[in-house]
C-alpha positions as YAML, in Angstrom:
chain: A
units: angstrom
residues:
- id: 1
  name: UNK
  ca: [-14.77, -81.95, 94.80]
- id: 2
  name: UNK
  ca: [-15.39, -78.13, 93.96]
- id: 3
  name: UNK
  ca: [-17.86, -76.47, 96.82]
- id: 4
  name: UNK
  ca: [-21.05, -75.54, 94.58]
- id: 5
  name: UNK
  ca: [-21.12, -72.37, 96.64]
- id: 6
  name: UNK
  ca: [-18.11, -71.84, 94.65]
- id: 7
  name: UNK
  ca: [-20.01, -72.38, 91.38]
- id: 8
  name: UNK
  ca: [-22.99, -70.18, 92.10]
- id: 9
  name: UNK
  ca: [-20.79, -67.14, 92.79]
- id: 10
  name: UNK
  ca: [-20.17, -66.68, 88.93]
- id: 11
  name: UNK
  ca: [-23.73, -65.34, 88.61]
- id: 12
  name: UNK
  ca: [-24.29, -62.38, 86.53]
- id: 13
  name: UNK
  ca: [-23.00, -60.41, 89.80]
- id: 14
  name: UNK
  ca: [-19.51, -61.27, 88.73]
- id: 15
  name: UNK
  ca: [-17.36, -57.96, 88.65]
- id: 16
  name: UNK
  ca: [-17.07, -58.23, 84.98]
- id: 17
  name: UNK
  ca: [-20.93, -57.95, 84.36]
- id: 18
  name: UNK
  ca: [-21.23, -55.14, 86.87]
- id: 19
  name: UNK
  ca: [-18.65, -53.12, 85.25]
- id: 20
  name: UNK
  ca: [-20.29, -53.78, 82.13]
- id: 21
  name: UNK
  ca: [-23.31, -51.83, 83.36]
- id: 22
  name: UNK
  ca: [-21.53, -49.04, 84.88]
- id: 23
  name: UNK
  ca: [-19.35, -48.56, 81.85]
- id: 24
  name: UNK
  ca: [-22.21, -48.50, 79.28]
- id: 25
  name: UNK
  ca: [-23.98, -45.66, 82.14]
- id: 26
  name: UNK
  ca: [-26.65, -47.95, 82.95]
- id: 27
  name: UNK
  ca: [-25.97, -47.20, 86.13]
- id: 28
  name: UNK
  ca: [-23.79, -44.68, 87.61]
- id: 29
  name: UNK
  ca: [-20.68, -45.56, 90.20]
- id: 30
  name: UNK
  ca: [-22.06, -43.96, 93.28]
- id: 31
  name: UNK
  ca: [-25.07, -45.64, 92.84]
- id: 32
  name: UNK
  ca: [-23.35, -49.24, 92.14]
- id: 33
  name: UNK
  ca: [-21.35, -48.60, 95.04]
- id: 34
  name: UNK
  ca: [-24.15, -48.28, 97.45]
- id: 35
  name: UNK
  ca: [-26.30, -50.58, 95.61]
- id: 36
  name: UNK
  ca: [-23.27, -53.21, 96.30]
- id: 37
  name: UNK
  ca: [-22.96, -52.01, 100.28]
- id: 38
  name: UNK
  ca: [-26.96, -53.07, 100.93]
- id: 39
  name: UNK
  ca: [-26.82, -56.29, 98.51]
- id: 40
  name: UNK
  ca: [-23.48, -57.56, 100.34]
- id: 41
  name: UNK
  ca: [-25.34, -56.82, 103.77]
- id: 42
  name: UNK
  ca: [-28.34, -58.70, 103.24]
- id: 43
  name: UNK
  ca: [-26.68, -61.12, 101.21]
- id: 44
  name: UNK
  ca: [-26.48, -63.40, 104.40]
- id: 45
  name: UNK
  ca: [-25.35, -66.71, 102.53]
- id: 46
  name: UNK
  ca: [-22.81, -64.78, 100.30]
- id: 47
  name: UNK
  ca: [-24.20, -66.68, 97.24]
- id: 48
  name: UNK
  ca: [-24.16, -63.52, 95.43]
- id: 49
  name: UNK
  ca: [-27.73, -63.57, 95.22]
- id: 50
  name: UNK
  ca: [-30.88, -62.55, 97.06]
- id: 51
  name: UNK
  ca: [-33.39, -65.04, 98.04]
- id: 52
  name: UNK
  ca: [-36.88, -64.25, 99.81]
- id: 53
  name: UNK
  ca: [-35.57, -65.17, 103.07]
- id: 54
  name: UNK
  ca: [-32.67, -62.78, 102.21]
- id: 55
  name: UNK
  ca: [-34.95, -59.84, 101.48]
- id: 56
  name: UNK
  ca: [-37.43, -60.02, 103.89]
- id: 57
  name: UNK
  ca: [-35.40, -58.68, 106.91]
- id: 58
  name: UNK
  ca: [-34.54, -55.63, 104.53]
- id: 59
  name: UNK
  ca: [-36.43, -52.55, 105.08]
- id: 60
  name: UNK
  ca: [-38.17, -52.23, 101.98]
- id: 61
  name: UNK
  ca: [-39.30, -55.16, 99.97]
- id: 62
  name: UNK
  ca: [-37.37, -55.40, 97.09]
- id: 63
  name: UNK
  ca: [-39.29, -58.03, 95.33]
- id: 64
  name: UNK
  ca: [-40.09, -55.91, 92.68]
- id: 65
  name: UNK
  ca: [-36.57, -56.12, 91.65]
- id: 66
  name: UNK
  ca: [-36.49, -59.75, 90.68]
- id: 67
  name: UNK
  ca: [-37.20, -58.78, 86.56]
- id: 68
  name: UNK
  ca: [-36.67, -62.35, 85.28]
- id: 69
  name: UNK
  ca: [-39.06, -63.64, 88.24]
- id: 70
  name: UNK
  ca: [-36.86, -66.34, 89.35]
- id: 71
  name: UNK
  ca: [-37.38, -65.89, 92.70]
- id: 72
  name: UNK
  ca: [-33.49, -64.40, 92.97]
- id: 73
  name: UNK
  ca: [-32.10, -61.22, 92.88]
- id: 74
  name: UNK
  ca: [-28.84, -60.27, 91.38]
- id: 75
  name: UNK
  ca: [-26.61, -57.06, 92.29]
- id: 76
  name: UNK
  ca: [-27.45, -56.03, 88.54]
- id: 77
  name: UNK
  ca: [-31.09, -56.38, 89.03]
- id: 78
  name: UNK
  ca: [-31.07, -54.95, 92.46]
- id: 79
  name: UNK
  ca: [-29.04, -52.13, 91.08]
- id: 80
  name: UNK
  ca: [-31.48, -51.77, 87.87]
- id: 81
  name: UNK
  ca: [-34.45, -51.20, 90.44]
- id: 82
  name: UNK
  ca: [-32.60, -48.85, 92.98]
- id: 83
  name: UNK
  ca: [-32.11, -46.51, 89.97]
- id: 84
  name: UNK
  ca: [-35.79, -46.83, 88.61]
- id: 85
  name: UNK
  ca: [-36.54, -46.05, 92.05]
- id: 86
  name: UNK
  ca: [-34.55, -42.75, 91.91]
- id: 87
  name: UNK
  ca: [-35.65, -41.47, 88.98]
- id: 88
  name: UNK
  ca: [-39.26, -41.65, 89.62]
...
């Protein structure tokens, strides 16, 4: 049998979703790039996801982040809220 860990790694976080965002200049490389250093850190479980218990030993609560309020956090999303951030 297929380890579901397996299963949940083909999130939207999949490279082919994330280059779809850089390509169409949602979001710019340098930004992905360290967007994907912090999510990969705190992504303890390497579900390619972050969970509340993920996020709360970061150093700044990125709850805000989770736009489809699912109680998960993709790179995408994660990514989507770093630049917000930036731009304000």
């Amino acid at each position: 049998s297929r380890d579901s860990s397996a299963s949940r790694m083909q999130q939207p976080t999949a490279s082919g979703a994330v280059g779809s965002v850089v390509d169409d200049g949602q979001i710019d490389e340098k930004t992905m790039s360290y967007t994907q250093k912090i999510f990969s850190r705190n992504d303890t479980n390497g579900d390619g996801v972050l969970t509340p218990d993920e996020w709360k030993q970061m150093l700044m609560d990125p709850s805000a982040a989770d736009a489809d309020q699912d109680g998960r956090i993709t790179l995408i999303e994660y990514a989507l809220w770093q630049k917000a951030r930036a731009t304000r």
